[in-house]
MIDOSE-1310 file (N, C-alpha, C; in nm, 2 decimals, decimal comma, always signed):
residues 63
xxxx	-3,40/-0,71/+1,97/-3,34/-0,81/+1,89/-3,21/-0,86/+1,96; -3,24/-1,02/+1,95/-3,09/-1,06/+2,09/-3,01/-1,08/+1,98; -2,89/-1,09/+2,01/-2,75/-1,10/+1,93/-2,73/-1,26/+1,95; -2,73/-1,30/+1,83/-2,70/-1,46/+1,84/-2,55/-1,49/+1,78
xxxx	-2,44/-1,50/+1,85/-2,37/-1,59/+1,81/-2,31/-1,64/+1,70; -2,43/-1,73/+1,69/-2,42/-1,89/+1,60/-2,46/-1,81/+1,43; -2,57/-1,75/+1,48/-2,67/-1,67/+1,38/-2,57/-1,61/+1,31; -2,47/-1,50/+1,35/-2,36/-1,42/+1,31/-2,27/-1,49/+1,20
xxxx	-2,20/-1,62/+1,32/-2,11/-1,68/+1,20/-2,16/-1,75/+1,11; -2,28/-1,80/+1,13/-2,33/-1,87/+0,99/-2,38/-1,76/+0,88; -2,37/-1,57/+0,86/-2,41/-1,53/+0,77/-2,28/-1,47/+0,74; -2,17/-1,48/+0,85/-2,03/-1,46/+0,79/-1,99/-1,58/+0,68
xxxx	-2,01/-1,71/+0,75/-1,96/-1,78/+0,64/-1,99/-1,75/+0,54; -2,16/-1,76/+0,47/-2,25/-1,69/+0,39/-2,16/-1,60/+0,28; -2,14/-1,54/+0,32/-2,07/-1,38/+0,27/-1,94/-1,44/+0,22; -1,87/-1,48/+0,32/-1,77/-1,54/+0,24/-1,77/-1,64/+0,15
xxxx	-1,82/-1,69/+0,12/-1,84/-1,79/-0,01/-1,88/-1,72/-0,10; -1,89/-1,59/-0,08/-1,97/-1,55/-0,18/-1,86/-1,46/-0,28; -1,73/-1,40/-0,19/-1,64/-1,36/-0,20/-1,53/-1,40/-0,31; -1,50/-1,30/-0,42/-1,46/-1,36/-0,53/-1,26/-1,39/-0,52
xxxx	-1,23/-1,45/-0,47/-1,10/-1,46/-0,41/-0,97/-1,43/-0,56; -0,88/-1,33/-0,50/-0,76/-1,30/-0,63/-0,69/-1,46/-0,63; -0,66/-1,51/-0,72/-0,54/-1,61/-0,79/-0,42/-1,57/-0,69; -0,35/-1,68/-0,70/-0,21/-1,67/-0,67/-0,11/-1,54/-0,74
xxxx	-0,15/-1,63/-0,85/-0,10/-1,54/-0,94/-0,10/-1,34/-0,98; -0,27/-1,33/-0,97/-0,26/-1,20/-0,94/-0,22/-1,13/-0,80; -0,25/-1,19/-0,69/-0,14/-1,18/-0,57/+0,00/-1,16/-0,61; +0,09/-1,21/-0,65/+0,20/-1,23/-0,67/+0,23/-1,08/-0,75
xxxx	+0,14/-1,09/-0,87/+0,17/-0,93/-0,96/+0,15/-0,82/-0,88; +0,04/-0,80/-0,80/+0,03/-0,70/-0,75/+0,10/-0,64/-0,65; +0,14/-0,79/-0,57/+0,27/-0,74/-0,43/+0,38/-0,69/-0,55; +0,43/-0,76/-0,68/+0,55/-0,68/-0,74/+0,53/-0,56/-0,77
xxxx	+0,40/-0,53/-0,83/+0,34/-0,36/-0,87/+0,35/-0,28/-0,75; +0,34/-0,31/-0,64/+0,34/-0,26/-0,57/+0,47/-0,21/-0,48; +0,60/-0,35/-0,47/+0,72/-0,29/-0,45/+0,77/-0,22/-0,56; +0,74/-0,29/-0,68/+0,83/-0,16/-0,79/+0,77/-0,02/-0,76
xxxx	+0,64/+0,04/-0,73/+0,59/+0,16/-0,72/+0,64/+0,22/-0,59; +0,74/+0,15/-0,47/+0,72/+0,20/-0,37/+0,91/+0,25/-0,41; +0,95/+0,15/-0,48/+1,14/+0,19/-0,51/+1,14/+0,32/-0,56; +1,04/+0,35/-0,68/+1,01/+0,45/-0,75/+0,99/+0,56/-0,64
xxxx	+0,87/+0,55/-0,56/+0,85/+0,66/-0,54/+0,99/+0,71/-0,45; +1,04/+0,58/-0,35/+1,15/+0,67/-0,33/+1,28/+0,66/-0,30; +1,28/+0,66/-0,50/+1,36/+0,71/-0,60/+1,34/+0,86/-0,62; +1,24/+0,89/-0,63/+1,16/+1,01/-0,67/+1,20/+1,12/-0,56
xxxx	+1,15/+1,09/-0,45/+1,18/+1,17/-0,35/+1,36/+1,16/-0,27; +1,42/+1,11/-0,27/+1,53/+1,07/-0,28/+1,59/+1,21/-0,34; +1,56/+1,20/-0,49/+1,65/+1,30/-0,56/+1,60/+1,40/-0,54; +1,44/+1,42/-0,54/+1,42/+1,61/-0,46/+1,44/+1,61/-0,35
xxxx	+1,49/+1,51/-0,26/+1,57/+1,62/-0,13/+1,65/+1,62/-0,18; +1,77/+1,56/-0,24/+1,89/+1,62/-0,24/+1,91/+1,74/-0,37; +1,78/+1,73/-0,47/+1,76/+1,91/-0,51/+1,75/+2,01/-0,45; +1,65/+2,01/-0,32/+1,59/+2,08/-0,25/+1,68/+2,13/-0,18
xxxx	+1,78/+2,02/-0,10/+1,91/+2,03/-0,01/+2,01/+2,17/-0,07; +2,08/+2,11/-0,22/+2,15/+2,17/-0,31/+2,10/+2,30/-0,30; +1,97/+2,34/-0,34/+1,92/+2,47/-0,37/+1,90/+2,53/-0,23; +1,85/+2,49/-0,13/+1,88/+2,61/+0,02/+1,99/+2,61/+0,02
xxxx	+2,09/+2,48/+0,02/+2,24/+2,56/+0,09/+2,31/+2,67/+0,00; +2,25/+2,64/-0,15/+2,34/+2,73/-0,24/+2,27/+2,88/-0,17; +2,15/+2,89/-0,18/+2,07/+3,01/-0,15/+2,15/+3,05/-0,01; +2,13/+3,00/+0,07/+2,17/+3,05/+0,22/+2,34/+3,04/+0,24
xxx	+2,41/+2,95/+0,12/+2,53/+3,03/+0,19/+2,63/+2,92/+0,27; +2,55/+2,82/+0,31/+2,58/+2,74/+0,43/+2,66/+2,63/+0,38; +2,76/+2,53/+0,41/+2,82/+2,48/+0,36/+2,81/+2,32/+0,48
């Protein structure tokens, strides 16, 4: 079977038309859902290293 080219991009086009494309709008929400969940998470991790931190140096002593 020969590889055609032309044959390819006309069943890419195909496919893509068929493709149900997000709104602006849900674009827009999701990039924000997405930076709020990334502040959070580190917010999250942020404060358990410096738990983590607190509790070896208390444990070891080290200053």
């Amino acid at each position: 079977m020969a590889f055609s080219p032309f044959k390819f991009l006309q069943e890419v086009r195909s496919e893509t038309a068929k493709v149900t494309w997000p709104t602006r709008r849900e674009t827009t929400i999701t990039t924000i859902m997405v930076f709020v969940m990334v502040a959070l998470a580190s917010i999250f991790f942020f404060l358990s290293d410096l738990i983590i931190r607190y509790v070896v140096t208390f444990l070891l002593g080290v200053q």
